[in-house]
Wavefront OBJ file of the C-alpha trace (Angstrom):
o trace
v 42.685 -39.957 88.591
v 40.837 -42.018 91.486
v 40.398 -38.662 93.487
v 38.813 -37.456 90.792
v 36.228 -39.923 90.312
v 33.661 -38.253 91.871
v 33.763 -35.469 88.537
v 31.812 -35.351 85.277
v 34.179 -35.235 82.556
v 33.581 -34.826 79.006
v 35.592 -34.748 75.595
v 35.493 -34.633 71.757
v 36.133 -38.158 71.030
v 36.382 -37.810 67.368
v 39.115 -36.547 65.574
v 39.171 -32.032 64.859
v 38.406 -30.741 61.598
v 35.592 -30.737 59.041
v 33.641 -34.225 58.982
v 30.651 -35.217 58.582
v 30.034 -36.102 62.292
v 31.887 -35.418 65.757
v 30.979 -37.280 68.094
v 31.009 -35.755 71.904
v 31.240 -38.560 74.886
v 29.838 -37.405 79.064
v 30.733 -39.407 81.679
v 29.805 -39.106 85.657
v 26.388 -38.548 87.224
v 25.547 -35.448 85.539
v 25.821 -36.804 82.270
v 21.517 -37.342 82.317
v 21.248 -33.889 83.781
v 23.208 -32.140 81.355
v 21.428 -33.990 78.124
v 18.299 -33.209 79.261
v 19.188 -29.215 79.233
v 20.998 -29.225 76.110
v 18.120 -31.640 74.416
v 14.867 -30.080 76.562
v 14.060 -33.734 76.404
v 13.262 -36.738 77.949
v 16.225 -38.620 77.579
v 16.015 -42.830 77.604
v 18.430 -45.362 77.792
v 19.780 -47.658 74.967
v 17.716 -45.778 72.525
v 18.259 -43.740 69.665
v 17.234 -39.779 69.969
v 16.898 -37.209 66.968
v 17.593 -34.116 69.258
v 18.287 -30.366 69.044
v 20.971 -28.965 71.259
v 20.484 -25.616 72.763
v 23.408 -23.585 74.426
v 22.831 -20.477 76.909
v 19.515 -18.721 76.407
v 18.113 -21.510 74.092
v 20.052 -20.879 71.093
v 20.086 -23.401 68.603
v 23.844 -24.699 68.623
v 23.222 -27.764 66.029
v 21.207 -30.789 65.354
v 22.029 -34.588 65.351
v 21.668 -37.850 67.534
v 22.156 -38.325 71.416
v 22.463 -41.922 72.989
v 22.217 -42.503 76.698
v 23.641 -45.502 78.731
v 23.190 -45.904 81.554
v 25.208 -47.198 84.549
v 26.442 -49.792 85.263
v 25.882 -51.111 81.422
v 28.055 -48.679 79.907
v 31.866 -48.631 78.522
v 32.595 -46.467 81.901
v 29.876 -48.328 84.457
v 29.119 -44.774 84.812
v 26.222 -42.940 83.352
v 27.481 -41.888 79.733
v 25.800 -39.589 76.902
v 27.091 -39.149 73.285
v 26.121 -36.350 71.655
v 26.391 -37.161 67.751
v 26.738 -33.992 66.050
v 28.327 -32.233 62.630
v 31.513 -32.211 62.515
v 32.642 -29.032 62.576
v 35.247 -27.511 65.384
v 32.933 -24.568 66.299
v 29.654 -26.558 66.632
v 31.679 -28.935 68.807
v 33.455 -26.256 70.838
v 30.481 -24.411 71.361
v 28.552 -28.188 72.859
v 31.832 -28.226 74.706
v 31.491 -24.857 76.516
v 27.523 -25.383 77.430
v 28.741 -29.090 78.988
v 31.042 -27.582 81.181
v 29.044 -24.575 82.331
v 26.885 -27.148 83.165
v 29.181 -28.817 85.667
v 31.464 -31.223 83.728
v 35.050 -30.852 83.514
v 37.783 -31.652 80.244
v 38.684 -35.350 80.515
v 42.382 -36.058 80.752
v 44.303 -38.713 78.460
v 42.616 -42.016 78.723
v 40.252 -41.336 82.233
v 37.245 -42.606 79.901
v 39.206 -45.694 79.465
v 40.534 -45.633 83.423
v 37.082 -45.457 84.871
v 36.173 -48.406 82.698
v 39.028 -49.775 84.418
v 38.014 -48.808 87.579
v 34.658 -49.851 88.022
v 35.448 -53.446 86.781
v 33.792 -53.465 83.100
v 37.763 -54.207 81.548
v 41.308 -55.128 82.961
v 44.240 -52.890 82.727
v 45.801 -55.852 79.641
v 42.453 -54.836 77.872
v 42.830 -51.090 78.374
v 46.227 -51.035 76.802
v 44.880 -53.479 74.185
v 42.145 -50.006 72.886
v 45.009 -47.957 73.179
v 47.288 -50.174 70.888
v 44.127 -50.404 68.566
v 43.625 -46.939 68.445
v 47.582 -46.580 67.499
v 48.341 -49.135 65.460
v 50.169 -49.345 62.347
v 49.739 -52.209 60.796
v 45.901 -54.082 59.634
v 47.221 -57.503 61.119
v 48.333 -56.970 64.296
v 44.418 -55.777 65.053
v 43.345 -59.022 65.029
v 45.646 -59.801 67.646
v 45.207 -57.212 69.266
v 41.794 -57.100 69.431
v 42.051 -61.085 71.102
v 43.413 -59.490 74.319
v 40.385 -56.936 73.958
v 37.895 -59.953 73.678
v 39.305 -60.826 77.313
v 40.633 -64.401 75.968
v 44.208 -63.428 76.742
v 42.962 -62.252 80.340
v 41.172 -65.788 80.517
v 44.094 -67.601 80.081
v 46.262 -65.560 82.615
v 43.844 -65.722 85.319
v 44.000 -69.786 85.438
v 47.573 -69.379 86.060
v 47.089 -66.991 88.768
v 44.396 -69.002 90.682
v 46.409 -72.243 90.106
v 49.706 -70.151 91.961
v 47.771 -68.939 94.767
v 46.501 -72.034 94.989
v 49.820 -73.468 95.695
v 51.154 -70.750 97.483
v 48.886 -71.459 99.822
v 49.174 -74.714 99.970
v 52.909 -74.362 101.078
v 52.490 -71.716 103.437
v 50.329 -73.406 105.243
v 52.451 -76.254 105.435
v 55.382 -74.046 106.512
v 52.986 -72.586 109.119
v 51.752 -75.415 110.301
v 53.801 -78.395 109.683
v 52.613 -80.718 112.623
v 49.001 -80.487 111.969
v 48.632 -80.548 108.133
v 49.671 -83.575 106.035
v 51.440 -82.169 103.206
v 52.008 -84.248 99.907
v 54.773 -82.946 98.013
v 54.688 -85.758 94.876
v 50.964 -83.844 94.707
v 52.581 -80.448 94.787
v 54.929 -81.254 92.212
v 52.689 -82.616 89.923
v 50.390 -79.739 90.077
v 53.012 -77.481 89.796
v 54.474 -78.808 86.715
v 51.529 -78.643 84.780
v 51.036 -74.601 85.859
v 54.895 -74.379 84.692
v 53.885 -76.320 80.946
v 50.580 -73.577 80.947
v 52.622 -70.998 81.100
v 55.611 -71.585 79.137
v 53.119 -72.164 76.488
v 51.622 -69.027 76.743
v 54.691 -67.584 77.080
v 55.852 -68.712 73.941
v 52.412 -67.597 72.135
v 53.243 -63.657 73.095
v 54.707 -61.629 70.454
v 56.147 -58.284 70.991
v 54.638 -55.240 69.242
v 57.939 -52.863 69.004
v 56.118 -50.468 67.115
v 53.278 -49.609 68.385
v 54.423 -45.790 68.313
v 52.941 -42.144 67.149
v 55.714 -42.987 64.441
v 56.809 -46.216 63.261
v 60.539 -45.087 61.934
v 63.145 -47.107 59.660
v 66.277 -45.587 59.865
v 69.056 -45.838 57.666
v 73.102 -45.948 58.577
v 76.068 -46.405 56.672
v 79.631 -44.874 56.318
v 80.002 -42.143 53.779
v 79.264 -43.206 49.754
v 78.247 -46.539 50.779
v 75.056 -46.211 48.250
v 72.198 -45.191 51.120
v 70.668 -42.267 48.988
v 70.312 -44.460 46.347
v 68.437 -47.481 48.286
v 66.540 -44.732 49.662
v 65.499 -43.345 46.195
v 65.033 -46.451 44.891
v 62.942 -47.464 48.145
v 60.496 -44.304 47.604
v 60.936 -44.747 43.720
v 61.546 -41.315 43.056
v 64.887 -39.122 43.605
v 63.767 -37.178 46.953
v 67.832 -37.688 47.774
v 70.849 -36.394 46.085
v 73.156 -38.746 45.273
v 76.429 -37.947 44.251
v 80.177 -39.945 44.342
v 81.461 -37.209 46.397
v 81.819 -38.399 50.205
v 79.376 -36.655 52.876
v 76.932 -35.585 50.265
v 73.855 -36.075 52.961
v 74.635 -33.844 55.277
v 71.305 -34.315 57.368
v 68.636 -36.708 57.185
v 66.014 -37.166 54.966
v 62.675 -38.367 55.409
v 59.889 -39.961 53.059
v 56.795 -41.599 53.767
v 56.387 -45.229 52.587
v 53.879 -47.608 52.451
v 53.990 -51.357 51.454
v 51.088 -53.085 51.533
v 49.432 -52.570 55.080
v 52.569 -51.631 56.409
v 53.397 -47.623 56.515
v 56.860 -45.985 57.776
v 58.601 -43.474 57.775
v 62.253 -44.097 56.040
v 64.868 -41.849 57.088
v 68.336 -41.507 55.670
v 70.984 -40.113 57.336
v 74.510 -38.612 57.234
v 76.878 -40.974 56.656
v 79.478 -41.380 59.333
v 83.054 -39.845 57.994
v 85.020 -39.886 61.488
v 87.616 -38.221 59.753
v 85.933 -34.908 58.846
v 86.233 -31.439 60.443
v 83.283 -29.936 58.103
v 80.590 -28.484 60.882
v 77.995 -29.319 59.039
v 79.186 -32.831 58.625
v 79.762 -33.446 62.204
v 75.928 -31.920 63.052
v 74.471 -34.470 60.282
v 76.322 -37.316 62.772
v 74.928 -35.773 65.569
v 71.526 -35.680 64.450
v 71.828 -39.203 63.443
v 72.006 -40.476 66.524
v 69.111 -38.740 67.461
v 67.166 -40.215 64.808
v 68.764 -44.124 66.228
v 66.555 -43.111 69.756
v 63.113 -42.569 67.709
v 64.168 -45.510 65.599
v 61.700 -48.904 65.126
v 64.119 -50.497 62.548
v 68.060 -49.740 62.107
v 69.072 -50.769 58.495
v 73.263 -50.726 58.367
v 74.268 -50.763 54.986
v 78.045 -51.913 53.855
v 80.335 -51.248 51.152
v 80.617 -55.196 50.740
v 83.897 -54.553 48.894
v 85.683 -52.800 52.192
v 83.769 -54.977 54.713
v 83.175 -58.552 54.732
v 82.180 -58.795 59.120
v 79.900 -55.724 59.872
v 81.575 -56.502 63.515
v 84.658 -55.156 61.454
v 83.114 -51.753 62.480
v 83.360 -50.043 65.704
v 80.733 -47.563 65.190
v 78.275 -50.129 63.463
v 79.592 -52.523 66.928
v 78.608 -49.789 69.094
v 75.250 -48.988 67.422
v 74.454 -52.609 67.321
v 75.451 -52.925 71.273
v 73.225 -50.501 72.237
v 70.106 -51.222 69.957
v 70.054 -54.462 69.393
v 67.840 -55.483 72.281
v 65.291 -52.728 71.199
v 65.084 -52.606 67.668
v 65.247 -54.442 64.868
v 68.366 -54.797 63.300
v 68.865 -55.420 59.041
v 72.412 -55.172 57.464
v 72.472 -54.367 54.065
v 76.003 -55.598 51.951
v 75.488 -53.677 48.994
v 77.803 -53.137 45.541
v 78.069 -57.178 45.588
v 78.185 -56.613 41.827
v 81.561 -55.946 41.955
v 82.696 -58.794 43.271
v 80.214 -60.612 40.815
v 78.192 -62.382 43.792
v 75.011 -63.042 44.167
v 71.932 -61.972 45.992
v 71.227 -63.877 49.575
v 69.899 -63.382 52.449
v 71.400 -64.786 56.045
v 69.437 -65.109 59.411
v 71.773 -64.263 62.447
v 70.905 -64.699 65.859
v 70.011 -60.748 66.497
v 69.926 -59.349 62.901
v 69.528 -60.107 59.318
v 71.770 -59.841 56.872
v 70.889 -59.019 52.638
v 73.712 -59.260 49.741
v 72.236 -56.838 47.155
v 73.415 -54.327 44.987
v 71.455 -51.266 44.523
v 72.921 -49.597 40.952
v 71.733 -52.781 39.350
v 68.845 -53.176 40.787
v 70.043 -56.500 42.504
v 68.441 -58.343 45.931
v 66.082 -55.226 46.533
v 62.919 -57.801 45.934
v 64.486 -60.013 48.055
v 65.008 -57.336 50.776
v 61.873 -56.025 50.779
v 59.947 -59.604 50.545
v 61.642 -61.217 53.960
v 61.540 -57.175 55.444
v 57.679 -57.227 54.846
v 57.905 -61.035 56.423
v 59.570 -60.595 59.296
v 57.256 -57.358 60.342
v 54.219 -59.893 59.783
v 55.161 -62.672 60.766
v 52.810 -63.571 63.678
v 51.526 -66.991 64.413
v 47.942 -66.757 64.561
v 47.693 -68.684 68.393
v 49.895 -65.276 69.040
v 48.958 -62.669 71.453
v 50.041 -59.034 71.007
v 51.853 -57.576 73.706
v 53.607 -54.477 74.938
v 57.342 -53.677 76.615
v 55.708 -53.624 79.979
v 53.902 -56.615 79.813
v 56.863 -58.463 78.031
v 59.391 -57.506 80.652
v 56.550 -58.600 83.241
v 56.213 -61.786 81.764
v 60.275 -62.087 81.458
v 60.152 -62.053 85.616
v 57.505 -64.329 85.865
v 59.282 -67.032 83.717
v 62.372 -66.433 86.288
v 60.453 -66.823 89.227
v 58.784 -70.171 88.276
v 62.293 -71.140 87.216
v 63.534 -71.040 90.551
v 61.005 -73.114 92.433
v 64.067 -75.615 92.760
v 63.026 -79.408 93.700
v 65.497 -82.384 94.320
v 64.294 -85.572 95.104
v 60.971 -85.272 96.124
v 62.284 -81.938 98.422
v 61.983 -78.572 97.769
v 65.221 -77.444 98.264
v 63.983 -74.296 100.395
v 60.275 -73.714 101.168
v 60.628 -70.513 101.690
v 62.546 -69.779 98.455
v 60.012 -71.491 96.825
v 56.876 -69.305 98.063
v 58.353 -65.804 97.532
v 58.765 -66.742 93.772
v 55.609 -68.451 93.670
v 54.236 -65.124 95.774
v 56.771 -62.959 93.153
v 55.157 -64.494 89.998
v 51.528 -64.158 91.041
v 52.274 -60.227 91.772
v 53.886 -59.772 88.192
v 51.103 -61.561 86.114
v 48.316 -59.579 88.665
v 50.694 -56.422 87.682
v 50.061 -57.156 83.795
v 45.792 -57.348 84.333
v 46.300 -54.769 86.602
v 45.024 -56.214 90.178
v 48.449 -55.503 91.395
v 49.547 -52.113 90.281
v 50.988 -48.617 91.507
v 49.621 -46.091 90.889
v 52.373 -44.594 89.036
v 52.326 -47.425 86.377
v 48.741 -46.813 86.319
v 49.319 -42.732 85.457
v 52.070 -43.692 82.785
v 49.970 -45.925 81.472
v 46.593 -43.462 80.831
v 48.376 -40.634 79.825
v 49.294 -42.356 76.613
v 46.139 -42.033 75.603
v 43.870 -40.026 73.900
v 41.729 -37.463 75.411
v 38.605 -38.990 74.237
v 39.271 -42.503 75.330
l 1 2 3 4 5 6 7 8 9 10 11 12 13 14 15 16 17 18 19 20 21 22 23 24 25 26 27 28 29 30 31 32 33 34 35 36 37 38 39 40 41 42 43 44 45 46 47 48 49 50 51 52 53 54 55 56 57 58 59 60 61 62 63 64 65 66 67 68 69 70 71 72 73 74 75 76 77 78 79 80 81 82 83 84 85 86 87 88 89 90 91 92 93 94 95 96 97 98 99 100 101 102 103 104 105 106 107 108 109 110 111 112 113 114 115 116 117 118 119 120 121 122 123 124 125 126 127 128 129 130 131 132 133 134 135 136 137 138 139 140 141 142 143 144 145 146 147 148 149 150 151 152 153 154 155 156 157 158 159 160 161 162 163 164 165 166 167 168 169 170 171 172 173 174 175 176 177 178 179 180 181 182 183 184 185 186 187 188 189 190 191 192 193 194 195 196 197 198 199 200 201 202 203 204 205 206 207 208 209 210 211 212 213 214 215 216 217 218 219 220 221 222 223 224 225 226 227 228 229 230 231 232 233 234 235 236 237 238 239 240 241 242 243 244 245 246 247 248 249 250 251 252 253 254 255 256 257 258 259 260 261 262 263 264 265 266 267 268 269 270 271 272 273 274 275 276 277 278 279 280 281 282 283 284 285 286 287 288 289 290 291 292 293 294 295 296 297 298 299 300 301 302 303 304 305 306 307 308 309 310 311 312 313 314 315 316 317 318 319 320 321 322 323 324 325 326 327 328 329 330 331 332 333 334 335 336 337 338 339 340 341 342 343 344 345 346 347 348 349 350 351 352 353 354 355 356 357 358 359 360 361 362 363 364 365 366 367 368 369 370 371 372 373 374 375 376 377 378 379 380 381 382 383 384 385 386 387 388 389 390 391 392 393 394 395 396 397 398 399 400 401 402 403 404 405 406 407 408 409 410 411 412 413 414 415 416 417 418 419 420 421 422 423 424 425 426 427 428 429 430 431 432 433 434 435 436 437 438 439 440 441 442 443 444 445 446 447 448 449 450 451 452
């Protein structure tokens, strides 16, 4: 995108179909030029114009609002017009075309966002913070999210980068020069303790946003006749899947659309897994489970409690959980605990949690579904929202200040010491983007939307 700076893009920032207003965003130094053709005005900034807009020839297109900001005050720090018109696909395709002929160009995925990047006016943690805004799924996590928008996460991160380069410096210039600077290492120490107590409390403030997704999925495993269809009806509370005491009666999965309070999913139920069978269709329902695992946010294993009292009991459920379990969220559901006349509880492991419910009688499902909203919300509010990226960042950051070794007033290597002082400083600038390829950079932008 940086050779491309230089261009005049433009996009529907609004979403297609009928509305009442779409809303058409310029960008570049031709953005004046080309409101001033389709307007035949005088166009100001920071103010409020009732315009026409004119295609080829003068023909009246349609008839709204256009705003102009000017550089550098704008979300870009380029020049920027928004042309506020009716929402309608044609009247906005039909701006579109007269924009370009007038020497813009389609904006790709996020380059609104990446110029605002760019020229200074946000970091790259407060890019992916609009991006996680504009995708997120639940009402709470905005307000964190929209903390690391505000800049007061970035705030926080840049004292502990000036206090490491600080010190970094500090030590390489006593390993440079060690016979002309007096170096005090019970100063050093000090100092750097306190940088190591900022951070680890940051560090523990971050909480990871797993599903921050185009779909937030709960999927749902089991062996065969285990009583999934049933939580699942009972879930949606209405019979969407057969259920039947004949093994292997889902023979693909299922989806429904759930929403508990501010929190919407999509619950899946799939194919229950019969090793034993030799029925095709069977064997492709299995298959396409594990499909479903990849796109999963939350796995929910559900037990016959009767047949299995250790859920590590199960090699598939072992295997699932082995390769998941670092991802996703993991819930294990005991269910038919009727039978054995026990009652409903729920047990906090280290990576999962387990529920004792039965389904046919209706048993545990309120206490499911209380600690399952829970644990989705539960956020401290000194929290900040963050991503994968900037959570396995932050993961090599803690193990490079972890390794500044000291021993009796002595580092124990100086030079150890500054390449993961030097190694921390690059991963934190990686997360605000000061230190970034330009790879990352491309992955990250081309998550987002076209009008962003």
């Amino acid at each position: 995108m940086i050779e491309k700076l230089i261009d005049t893009i433009v996009a529907v920032s609004t979403s297609r179909g009928s509305s009442g207003i779409g809303i058409i965003r310029v960008s570049g130094s031709k953005s004046l030029f080309i409101a001033s053709h389709i307007s035949k005005k005088n166009i100001k900034s920071d103010v409020v114009q009732r315009s026409s807009f004119f295609g080829r020839n003068n023909v009246l297109l349609d008839f709204g609002i256009i705003l102009y900001f000017s550089k550098p005050r704008s979300f870009t720090g380029e020049d920027v017009v928004e042309f506020h018109a009716h929402g309608n696909d044609l009247i906005l395709d039909s701006l579109l075309l007269r924009i370009i002929e007038l020497g813009a160009r389609l904006a790709e995925p996020g380059e609104f966002s990446f110029r605002a990047f760019f020229y200074g006016k946000i970091d790259l943690l407060q890019a992916e913070s609009i991006n996680s805004l504009i995708k997120s799924k639940f009402l709470f996590h905005n307000t964190f999210i929209l903390k690391s928008l505000s800049g007061s996460f970035s705030k926080k991160i840049n004292i502990i980068l000036d206090e490491l380069l600080k010190l970094r410096q500090d030590l390489e210039a006593c390993i440079e020069f060690p016979d002309d600077i007096s170096f005090d290492f019970n100063l050093f120490f000090v100092k750097f303790d306190s940088i190591k107590i900022l951070f680890n409390k940051l560090f523990d403030s971050l909480y990871i946003d797993y599903f921050i997704s185009d779909t937030f999925n709960v999927v749902l495993l089991g062996d065969v006749n285990v009583g999934k269809s049933s939580f699942f009806n009972t879930l949606l509370k209405k019979n969407r899947a057969i259920v039947s005491s004949l093994p292997g009666t889902t023979r693909d999965f299922i989806e429904g659309d759930l929403n508990m309070d501010d929190i919407k999913f999509k619950l899946v139920d799939t194919a229950g897994f019969n090793t034993s069978t030799t029925c095709f269709i069977e064997k492709t329902g299995i298959s396409n489970t594990f499909e479903q695992l990849d796109k999963a946010s939350i796995i929910i294993y559900m037990f016959d409690t009767n047949k299995i009292s250790d859920p590590f009991e199960c090699d598939i459920f072992k295997d699932i959980f082995k390769r998941y379990y670092s991802k996703k969220k993991f819930f294990v559901l005991k269910n038919k605990i009727d039978l054995l006349s026990c009652r409903e509880k729920v047990v906090f492991h280290k990576n999962y949690v387990e529920f004792f419910i039965s389904v046919k009688k209706n048993i545990g499902i309120d206490l499911f579904l209380n600690e399952f909203k829970k644990i989705l919300s539960d956020v401290k509010n000194d929290s900040y929202m963050i991503n994968k990226r900037h959570y396995n960042l932050f993961l090599k950051v803690k193990a490079n200040i972890d390794n500044v070794n000291y021993c009796n007033g002595q580092l124990l290597s100086l030079d150890i010491c500054v390449e993961n002082l030097k190694n921390a400083y690059l991963c934190l600038s990686e997360i605000l983007g000061k230190q970034v390829s330009k790879d990352v950079m491309n992955e990250i932008f081309s998550n987002f939307c076209v009008g962003k």
